[in-house]
PyMOL Python script that loads the backbone (N, CA, C, O; Angstrom):
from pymol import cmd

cmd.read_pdbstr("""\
ATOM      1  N   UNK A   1     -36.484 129.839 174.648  1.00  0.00           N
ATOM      2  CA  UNK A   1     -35.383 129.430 175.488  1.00  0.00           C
ATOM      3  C   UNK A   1     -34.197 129.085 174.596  1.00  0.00           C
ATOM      4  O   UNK A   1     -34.334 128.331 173.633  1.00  0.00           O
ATOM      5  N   UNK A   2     -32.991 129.659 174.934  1.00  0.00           N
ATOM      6  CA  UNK A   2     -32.004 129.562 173.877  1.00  0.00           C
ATOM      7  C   UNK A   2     -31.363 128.348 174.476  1.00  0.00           C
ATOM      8  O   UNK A   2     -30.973 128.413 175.642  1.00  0.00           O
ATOM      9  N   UNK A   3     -31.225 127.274 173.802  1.00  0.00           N
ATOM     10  CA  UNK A   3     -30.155 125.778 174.112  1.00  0.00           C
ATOM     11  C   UNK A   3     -28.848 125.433 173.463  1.00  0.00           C
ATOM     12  O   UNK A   3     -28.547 125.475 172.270  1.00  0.00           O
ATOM     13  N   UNK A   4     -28.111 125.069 174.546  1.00  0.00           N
ATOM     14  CA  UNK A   4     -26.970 125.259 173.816  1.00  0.00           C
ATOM     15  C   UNK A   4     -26.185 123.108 173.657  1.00  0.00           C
ATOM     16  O   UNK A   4     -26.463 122.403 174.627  1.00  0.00           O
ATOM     17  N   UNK A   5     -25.713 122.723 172.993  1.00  0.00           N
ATOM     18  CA  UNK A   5     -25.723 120.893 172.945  1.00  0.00           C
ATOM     19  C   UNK A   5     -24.430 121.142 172.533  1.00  0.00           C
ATOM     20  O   UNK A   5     -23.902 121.920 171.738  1.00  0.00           O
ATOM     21  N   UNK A   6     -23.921 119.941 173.574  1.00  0.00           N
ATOM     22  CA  UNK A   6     -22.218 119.772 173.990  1.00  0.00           C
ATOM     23  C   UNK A   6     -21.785 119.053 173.001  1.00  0.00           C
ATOM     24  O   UNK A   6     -22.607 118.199 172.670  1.00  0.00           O
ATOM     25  N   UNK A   7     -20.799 119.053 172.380  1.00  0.00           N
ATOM     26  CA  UNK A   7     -20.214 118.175 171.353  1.00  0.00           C
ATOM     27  C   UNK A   7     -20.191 116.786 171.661  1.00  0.00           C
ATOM     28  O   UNK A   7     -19.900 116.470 172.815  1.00  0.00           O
ATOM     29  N   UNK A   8     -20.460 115.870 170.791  1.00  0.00           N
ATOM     30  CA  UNK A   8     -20.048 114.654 170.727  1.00  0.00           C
ATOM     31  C   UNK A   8     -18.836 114.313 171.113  1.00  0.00           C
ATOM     32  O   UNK A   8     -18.535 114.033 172.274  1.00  0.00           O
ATOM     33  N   UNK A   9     -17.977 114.320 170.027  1.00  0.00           N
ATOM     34  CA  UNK A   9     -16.369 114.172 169.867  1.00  0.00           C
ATOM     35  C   UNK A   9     -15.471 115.042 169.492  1.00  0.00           C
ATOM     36  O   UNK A   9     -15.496 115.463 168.336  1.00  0.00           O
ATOM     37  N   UNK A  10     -14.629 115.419 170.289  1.00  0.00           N
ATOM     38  CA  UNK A  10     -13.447 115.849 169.969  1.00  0.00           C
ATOM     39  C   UNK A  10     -12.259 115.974 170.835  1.00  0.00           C
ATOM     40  O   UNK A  10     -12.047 116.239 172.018  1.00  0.00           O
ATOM     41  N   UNK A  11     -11.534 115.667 169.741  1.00  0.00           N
ATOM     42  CA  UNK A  11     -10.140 115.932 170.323  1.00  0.00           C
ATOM     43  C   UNK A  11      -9.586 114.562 171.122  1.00  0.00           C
ATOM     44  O   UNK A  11      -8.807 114.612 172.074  1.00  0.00           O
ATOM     45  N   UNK A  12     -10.179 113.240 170.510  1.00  0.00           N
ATOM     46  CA  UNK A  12      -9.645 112.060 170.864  1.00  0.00           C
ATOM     47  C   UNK A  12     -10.686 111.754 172.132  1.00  0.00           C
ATOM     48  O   UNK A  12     -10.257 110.779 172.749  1.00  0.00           O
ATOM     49  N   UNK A  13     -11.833 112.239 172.677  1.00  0.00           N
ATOM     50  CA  UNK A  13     -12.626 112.398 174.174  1.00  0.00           C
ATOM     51  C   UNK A  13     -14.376 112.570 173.527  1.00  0.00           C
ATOM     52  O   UNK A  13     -14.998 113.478 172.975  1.00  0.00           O
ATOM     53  N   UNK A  14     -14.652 111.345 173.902  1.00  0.00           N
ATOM     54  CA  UNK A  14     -16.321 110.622 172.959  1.00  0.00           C
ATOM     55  C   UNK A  14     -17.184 111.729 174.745  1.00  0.00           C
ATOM     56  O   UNK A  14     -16.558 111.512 175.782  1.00  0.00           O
ATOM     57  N   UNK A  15     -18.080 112.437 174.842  1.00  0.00           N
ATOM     58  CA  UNK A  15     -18.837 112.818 175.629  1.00  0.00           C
ATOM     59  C   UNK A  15     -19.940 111.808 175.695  1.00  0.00           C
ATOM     60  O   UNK A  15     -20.603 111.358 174.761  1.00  0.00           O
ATOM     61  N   UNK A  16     -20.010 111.547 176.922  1.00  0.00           N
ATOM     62  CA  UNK A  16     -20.948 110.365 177.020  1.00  0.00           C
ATOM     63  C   UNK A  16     -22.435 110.526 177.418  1.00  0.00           C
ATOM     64  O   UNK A  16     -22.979 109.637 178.073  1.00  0.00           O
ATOM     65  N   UNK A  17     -22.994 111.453 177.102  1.00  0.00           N
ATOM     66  CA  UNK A  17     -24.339 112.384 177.308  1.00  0.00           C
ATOM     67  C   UNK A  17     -24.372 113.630 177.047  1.00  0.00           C
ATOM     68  O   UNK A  17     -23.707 114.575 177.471  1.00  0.00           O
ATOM     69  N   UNK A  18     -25.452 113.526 176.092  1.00  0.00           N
ATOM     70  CA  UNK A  18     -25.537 115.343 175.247  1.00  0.00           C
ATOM     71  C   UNK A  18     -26.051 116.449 176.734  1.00  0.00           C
ATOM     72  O   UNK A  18     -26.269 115.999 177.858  1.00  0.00           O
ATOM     73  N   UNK A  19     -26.114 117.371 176.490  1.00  0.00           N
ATOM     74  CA  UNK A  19     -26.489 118.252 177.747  1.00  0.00           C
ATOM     75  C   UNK A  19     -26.561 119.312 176.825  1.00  0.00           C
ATOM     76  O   UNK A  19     -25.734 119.750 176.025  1.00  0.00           O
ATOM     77  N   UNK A  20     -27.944 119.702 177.151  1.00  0.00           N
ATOM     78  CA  UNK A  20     -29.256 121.188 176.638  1.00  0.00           C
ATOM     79  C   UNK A  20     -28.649 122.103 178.369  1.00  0.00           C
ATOM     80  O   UNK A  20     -28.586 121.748 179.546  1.00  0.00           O
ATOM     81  N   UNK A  21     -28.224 123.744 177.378  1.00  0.00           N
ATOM     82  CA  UNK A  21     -28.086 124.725 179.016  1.00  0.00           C
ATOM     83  C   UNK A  21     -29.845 125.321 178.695  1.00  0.00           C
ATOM     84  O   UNK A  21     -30.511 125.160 177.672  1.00  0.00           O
ATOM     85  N   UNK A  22     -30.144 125.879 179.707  1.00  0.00           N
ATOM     86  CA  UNK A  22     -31.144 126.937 179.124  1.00  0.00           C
ATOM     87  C   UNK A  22     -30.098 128.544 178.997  1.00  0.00           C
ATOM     88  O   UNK A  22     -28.975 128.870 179.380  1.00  0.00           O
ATOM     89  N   UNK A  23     -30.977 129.072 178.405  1.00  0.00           N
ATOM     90  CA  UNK A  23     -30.674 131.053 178.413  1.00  0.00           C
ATOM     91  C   UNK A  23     -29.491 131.088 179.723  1.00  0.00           C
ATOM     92  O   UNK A  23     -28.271 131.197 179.606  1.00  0.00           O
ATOM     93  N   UNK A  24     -30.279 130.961 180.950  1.00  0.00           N
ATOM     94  CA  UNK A  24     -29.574 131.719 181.982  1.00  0.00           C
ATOM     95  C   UNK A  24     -28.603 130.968 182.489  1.00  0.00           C
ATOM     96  O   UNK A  24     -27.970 131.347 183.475  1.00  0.00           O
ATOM     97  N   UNK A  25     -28.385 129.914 181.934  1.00  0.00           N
ATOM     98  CA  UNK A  25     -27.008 128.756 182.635  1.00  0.00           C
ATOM     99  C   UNK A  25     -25.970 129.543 181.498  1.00  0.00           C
ATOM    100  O   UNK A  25     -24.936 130.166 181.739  1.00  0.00           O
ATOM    101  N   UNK A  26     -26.585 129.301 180.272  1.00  0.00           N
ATOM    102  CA  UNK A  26     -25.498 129.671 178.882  1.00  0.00           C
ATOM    103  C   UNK A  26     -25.057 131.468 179.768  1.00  0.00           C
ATOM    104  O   UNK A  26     -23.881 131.784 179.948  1.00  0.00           O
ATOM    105  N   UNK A  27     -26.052 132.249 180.127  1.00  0.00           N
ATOM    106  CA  UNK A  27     -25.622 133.213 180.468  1.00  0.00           C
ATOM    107  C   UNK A  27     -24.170 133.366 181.572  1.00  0.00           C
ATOM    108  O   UNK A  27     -23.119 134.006 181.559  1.00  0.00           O
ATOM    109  N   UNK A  28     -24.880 132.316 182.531  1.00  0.00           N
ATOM    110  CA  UNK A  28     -24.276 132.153 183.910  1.00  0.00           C
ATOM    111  C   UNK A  28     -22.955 131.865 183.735  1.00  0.00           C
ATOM    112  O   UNK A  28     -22.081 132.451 184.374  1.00  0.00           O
ATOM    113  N   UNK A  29     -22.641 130.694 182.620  1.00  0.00           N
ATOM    114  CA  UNK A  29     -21.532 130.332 182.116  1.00  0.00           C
ATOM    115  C   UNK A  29     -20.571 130.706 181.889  1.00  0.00           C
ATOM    116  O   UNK A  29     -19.524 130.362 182.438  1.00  0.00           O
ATOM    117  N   UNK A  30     -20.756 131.845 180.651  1.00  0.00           N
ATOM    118  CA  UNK A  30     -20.620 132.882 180.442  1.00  0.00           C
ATOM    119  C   UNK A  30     -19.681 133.661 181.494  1.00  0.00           C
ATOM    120  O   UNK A  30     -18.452 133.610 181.462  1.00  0.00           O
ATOM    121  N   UNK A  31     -20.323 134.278 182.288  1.00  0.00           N
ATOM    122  CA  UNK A  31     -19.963 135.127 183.319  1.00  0.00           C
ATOM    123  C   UNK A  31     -18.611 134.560 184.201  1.00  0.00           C
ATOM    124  O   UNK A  31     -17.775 135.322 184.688  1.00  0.00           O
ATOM    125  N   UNK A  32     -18.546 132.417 184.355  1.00  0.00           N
ATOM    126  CA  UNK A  32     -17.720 132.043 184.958  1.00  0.00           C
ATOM    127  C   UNK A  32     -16.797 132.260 184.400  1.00  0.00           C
ATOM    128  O   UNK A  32     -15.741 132.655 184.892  1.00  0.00           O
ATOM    129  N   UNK A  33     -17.142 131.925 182.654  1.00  0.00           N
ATOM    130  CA  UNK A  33     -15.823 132.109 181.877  1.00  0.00           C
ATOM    131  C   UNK A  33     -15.181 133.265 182.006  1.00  0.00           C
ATOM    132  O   UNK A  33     -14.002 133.343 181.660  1.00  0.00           O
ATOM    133  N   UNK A  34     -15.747 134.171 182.441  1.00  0.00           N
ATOM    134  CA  UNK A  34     -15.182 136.004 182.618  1.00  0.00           C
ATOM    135  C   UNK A  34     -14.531 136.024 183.914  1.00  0.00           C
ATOM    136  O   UNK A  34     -13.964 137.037 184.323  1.00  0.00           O
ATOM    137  N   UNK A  35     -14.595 134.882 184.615  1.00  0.00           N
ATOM    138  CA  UNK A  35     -13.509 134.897 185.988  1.00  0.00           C
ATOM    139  C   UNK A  35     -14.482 135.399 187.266  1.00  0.00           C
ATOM    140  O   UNK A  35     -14.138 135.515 188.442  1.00  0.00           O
ATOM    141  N   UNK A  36     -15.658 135.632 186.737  1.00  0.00           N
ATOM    142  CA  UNK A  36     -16.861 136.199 188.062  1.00  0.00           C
ATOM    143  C   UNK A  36     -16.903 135.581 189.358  1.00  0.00           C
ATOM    144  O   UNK A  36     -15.744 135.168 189.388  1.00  0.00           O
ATOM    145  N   UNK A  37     -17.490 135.159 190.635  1.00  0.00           N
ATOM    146  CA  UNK A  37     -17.725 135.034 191.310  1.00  0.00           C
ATOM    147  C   UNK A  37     -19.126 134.969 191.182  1.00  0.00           C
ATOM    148  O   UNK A  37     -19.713 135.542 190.264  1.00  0.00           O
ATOM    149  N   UNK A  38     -19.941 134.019 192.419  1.00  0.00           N
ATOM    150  CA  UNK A  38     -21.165 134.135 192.311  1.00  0.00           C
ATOM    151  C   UNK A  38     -21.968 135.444 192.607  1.00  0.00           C
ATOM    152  O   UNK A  38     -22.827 135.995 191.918  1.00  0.00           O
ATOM    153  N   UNK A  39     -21.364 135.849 194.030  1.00  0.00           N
ATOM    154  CA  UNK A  39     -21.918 137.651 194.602  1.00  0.00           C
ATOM    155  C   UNK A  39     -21.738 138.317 192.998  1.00  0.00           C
ATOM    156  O   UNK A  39     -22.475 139.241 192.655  1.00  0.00           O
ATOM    157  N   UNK A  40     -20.918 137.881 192.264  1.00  0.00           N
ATOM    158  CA  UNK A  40     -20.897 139.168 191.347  1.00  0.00           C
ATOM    159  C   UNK A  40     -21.639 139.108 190.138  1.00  0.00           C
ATOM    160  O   UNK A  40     -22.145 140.008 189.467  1.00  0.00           O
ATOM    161  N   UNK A  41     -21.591 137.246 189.909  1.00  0.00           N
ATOM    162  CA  UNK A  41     -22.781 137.365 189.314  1.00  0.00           C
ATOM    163  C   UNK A  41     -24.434 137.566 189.328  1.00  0.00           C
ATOM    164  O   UNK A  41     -25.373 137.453 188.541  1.00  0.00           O
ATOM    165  N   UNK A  42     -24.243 137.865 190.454  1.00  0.00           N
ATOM    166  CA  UNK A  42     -25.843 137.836 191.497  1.00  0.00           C
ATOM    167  C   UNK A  42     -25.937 139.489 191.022  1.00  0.00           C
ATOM    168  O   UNK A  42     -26.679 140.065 190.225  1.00  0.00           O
ATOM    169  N   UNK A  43     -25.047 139.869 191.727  1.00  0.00           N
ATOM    170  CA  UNK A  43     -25.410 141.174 191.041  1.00  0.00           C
ATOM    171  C   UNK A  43     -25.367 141.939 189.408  1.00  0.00           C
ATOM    172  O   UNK A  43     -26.056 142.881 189.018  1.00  0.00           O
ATOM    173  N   UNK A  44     -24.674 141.432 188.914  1.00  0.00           N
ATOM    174  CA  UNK A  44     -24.716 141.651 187.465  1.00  0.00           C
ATOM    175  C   UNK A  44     -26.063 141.567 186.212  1.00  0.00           C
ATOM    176  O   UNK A  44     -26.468 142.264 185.282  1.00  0.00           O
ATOM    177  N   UNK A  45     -26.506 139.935 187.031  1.00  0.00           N
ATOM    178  CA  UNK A  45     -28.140 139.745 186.415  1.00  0.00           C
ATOM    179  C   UNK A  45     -28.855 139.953 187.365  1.00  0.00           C
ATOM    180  O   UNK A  45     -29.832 139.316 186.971  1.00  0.00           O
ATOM    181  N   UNK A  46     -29.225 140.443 188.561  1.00  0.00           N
ATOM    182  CA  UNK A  46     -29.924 141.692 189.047  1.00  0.00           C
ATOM    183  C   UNK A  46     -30.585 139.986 189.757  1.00  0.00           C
ATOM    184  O   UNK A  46     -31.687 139.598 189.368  1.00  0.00           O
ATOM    185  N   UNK A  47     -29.841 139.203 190.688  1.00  0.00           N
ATOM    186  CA  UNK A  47     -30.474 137.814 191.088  1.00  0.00           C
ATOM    187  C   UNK A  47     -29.937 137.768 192.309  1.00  0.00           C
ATOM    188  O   UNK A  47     -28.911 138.391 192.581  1.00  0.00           O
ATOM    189  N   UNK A  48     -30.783 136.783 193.442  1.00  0.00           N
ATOM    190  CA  UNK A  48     -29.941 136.740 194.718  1.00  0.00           C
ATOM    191  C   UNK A  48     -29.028 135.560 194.567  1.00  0.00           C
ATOM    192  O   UNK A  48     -29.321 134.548 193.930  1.00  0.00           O
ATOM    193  N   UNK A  49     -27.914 135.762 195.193  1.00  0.00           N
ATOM    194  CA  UNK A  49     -26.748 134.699 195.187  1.00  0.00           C
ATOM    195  C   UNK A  49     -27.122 133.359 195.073  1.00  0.00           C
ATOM    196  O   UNK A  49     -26.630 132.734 194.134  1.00  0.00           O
ATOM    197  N   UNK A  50     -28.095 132.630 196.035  1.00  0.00           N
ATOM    198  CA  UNK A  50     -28.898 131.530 195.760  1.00  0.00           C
ATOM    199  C   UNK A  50     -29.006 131.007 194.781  1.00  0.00           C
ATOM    200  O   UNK A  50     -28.533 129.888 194.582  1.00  0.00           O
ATOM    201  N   UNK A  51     -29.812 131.837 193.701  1.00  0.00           N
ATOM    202  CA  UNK A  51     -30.635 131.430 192.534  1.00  0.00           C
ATOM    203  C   UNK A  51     -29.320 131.059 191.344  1.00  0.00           C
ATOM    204  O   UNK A  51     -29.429 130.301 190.380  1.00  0.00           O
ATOM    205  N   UNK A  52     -28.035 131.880 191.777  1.00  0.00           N
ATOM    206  CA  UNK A  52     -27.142 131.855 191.048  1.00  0.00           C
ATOM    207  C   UNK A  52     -26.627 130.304 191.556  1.00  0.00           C
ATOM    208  O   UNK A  52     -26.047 129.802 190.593  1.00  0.00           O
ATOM    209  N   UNK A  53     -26.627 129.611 192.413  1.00  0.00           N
ATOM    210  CA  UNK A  53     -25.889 128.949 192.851  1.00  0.00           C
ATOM    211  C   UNK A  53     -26.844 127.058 192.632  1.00  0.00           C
ATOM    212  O   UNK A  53     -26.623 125.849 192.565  1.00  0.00           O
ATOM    213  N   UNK A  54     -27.799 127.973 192.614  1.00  0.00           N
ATOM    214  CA  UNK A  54     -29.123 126.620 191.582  1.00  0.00           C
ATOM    215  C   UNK A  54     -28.833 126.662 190.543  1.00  0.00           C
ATOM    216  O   UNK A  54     -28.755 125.489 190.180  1.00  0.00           O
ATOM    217  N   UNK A  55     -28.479 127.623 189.336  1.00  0.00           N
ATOM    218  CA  UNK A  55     -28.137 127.247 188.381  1.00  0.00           C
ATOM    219  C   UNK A  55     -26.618 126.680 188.111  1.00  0.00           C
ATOM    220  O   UNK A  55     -26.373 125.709 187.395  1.00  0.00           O
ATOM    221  N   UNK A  56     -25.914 127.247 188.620  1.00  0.00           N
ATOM    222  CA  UNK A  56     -24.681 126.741 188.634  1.00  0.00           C
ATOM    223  C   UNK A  56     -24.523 124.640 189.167  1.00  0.00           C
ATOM    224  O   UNK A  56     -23.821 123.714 188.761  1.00  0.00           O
ATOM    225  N   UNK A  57     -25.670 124.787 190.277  1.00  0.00           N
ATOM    226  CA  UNK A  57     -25.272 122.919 190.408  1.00  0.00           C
ATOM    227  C   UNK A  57     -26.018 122.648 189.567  1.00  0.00           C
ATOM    228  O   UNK A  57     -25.338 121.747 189.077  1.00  0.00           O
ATOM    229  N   UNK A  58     -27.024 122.678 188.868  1.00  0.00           N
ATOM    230  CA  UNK A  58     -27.662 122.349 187.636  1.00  0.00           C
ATOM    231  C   UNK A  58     -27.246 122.299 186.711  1.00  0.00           C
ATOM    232  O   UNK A  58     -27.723 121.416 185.998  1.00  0.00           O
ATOM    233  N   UNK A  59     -26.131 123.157 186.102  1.00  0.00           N
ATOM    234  CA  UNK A  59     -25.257 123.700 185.121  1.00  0.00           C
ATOM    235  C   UNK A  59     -24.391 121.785 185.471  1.00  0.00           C
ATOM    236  O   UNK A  59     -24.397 120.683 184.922  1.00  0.00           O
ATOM    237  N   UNK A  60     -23.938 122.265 186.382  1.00  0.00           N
ATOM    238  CA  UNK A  60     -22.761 121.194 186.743  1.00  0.00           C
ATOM    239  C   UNK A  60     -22.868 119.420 186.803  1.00  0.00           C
ATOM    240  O   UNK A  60     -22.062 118.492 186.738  1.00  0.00           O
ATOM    241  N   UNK A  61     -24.089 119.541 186.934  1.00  0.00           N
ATOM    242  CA  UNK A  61     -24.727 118.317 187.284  1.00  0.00           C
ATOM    243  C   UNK A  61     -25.191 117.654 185.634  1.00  0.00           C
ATOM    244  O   UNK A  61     -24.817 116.598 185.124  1.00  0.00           O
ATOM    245  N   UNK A  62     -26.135 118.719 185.069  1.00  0.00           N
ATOM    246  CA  UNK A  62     -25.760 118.172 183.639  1.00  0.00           C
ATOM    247  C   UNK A  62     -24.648 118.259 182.860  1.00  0.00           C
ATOM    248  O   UNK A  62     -24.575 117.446 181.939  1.00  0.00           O
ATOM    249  N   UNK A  63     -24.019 118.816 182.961  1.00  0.00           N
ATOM    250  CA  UNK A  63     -22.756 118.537 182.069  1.00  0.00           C
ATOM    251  C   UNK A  63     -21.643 118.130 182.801  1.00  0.00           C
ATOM    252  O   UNK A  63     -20.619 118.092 182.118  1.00  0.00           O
ATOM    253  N   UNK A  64     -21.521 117.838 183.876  1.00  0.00           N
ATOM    254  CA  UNK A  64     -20.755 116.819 184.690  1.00  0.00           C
ATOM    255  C   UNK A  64     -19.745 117.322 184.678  1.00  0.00           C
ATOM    256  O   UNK A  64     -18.815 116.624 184.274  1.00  0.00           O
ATOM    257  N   UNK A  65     -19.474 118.582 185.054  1.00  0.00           N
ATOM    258  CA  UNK A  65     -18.377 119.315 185.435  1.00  0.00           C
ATOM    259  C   UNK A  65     -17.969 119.090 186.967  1.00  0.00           C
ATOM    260  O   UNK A  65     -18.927 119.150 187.738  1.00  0.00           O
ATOM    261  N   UNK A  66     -16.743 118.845 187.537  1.00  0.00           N
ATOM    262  CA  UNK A  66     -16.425 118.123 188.790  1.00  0.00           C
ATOM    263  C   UNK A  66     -15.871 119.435 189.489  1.00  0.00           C
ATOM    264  O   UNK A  66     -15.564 119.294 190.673  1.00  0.00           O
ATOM    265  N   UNK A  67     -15.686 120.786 188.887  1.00  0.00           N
ATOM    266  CA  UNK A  67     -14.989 121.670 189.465  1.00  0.00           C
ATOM    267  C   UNK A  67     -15.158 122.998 188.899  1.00  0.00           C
ATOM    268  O   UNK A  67     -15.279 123.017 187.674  1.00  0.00           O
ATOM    269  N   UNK A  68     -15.200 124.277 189.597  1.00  0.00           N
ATOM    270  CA  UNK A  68     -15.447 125.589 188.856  1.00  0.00           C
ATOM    271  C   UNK A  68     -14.281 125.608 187.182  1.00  0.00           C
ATOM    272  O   UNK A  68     -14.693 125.889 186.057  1.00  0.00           O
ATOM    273  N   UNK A  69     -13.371 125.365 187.415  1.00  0.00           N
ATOM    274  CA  UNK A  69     -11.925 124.650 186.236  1.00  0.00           C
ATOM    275  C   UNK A  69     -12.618 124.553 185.271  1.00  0.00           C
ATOM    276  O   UNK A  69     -12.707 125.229 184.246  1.00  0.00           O
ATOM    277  N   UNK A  70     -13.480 123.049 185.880  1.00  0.00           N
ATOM    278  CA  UNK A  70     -13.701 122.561 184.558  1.00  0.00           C
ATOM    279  C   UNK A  70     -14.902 123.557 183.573  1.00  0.00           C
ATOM    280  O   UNK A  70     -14.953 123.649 182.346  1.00  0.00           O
ATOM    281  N   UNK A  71     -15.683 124.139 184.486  1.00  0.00           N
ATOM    282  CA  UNK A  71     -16.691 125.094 183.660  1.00  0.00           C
ATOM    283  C   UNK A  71     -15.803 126.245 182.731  1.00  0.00           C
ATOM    284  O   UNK A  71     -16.001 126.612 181.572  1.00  0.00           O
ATOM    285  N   UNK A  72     -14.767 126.652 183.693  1.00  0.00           N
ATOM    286  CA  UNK A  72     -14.335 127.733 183.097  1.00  0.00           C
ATOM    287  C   UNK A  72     -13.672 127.693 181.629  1.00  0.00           C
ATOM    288  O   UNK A  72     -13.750 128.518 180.718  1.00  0.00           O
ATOM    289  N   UNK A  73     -12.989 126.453 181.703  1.00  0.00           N
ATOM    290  CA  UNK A  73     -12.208 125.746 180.979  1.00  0.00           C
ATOM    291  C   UNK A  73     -13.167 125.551 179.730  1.00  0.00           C
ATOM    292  O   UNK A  73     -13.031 126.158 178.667  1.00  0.00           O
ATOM    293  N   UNK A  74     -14.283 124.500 180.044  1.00  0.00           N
ATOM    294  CA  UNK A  74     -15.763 124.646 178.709  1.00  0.00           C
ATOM    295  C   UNK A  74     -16.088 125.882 178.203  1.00  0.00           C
ATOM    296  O   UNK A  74     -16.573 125.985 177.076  1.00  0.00           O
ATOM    297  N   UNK A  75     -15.856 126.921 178.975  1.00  0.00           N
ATOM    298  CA  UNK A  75     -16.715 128.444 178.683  1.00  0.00           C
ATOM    299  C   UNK A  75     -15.776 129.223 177.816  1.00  0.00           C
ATOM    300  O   UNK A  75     -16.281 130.120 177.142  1.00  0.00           O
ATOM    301  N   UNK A  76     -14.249 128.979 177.715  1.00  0.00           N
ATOM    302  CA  UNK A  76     -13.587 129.352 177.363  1.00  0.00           C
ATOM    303  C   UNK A  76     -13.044 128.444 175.681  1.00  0.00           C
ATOM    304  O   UNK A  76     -12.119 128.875 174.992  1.00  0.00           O
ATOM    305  N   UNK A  77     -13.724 127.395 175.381  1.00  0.00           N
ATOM    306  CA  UNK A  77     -13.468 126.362 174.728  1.00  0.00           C
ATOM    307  C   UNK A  77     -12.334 125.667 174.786  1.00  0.00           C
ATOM    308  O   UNK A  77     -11.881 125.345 173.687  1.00  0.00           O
ATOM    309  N   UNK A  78     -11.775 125.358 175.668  1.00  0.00           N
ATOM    310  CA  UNK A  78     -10.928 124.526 175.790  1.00  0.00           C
ATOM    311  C   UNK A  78     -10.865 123.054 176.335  1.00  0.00           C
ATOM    312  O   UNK A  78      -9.881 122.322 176.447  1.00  0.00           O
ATOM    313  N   UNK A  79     -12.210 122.814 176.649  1.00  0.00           N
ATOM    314  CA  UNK A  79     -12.118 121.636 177.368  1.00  0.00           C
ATOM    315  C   UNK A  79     -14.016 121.381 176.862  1.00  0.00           C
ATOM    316  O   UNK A  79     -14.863 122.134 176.381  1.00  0.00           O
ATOM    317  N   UNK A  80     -14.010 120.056 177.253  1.00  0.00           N
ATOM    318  CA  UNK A  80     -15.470 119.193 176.972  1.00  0.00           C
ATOM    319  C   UNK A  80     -15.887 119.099 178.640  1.00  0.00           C
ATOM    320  O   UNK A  80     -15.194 119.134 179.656  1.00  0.00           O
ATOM    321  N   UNK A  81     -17.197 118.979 178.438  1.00  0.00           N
ATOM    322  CA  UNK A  81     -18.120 118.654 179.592  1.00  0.00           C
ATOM    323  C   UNK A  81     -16.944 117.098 180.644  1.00  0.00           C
ATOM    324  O   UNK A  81     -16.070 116.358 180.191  1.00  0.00           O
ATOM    325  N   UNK A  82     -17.415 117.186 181.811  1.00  0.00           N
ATOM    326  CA  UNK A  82     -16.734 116.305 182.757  1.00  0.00           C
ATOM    327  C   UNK A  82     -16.971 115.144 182.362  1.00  0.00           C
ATOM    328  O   UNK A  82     -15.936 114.478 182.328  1.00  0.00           O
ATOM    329  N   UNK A  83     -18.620 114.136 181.780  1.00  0.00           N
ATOM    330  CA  UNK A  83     -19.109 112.976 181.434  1.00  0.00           C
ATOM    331  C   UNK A  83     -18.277 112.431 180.296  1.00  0.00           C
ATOM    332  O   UNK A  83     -18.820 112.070 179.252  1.00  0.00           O
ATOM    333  N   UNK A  84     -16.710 112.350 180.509  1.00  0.00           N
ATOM    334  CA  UNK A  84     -16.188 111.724 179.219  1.00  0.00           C
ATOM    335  C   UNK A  84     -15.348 110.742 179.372  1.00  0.00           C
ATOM    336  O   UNK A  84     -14.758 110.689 180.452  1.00  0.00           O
ATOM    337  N   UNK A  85     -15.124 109.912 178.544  1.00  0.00           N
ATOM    338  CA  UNK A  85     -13.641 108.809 178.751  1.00  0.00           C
ATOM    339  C   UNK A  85     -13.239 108.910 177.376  1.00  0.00           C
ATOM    340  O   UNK A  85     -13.819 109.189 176.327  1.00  0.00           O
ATOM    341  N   UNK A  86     -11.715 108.504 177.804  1.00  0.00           N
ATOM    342  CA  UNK A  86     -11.094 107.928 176.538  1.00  0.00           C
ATOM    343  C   UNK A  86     -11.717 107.623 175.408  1.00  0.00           C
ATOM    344  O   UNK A  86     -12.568 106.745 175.552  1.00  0.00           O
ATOM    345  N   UNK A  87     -11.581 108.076 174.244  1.00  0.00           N
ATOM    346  CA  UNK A  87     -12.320 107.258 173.281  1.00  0.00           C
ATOM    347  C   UNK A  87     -11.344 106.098 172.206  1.00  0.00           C
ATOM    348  O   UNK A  87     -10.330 106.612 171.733  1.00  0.00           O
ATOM    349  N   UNK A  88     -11.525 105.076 171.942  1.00  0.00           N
ATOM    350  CA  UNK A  88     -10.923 104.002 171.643  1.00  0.00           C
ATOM    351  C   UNK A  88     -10.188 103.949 170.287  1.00  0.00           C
ATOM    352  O   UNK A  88      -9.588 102.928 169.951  1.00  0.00           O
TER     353      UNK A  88
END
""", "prot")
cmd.dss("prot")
cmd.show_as("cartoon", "prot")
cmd.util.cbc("prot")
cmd.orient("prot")
C-alpha cells in the first residue's frame, strides 16, 4: 500500500495531525488535482461513482479538507491539509 504523510510545517501553518492516503485516495487525488469529476473518475479507474465518493469523504475527513478547493489546491501543492492554525 503506497502512503503518502502531510507535512508538518510550512509556510508559517503548523498541521495539526499527520494523515497516511492509501494507493487509491493518493490516486483519487490525483485525478481531483486534474480538474476530474467523480462520474469521470469512476470511469477512468474502471469503479462505480459510489466507491469514488467513499474515498473521497475519507480522503477529506482525514486530512480535513472543508471543500473540493481545498483538495485541489493540496494536489496541486499549493496549499496544506484543512486541520491547521496559525502557527505562533
Amino acid at each position: 500500500m503506497s502512503l503518502k504523510e502531510a507535512p508538518v510545517i510550512s509556510n508559517g501553518w503548523r498541521v495539526t495531525a499527520k494523515f497516511t492516503m492509501t494507493g487509491r485516495e493518493t490516486e483519487i487525488l490525483d485525478l481531483i488535482g486534474e480538474g476530474l469529476r467523480n462520474q469521470e473518475i469512476a470511469r477512468r479507474l474502471v469503479m462505480r461513482e459510489a466507491t469514488v465518493k467513499t474515498h473521497i469523504n475519507n480522503l477529506f475527513a482525514k486530512a480535513g479538507f472543508h471543500s473540493r478547493e481545498d483538495a485541489v489546491l493540496y494536489a496541486v501543492g499549493i496549499a496544506e491539509p484543512g486541520r491547521y492554525h496559525r502557527a505562533d
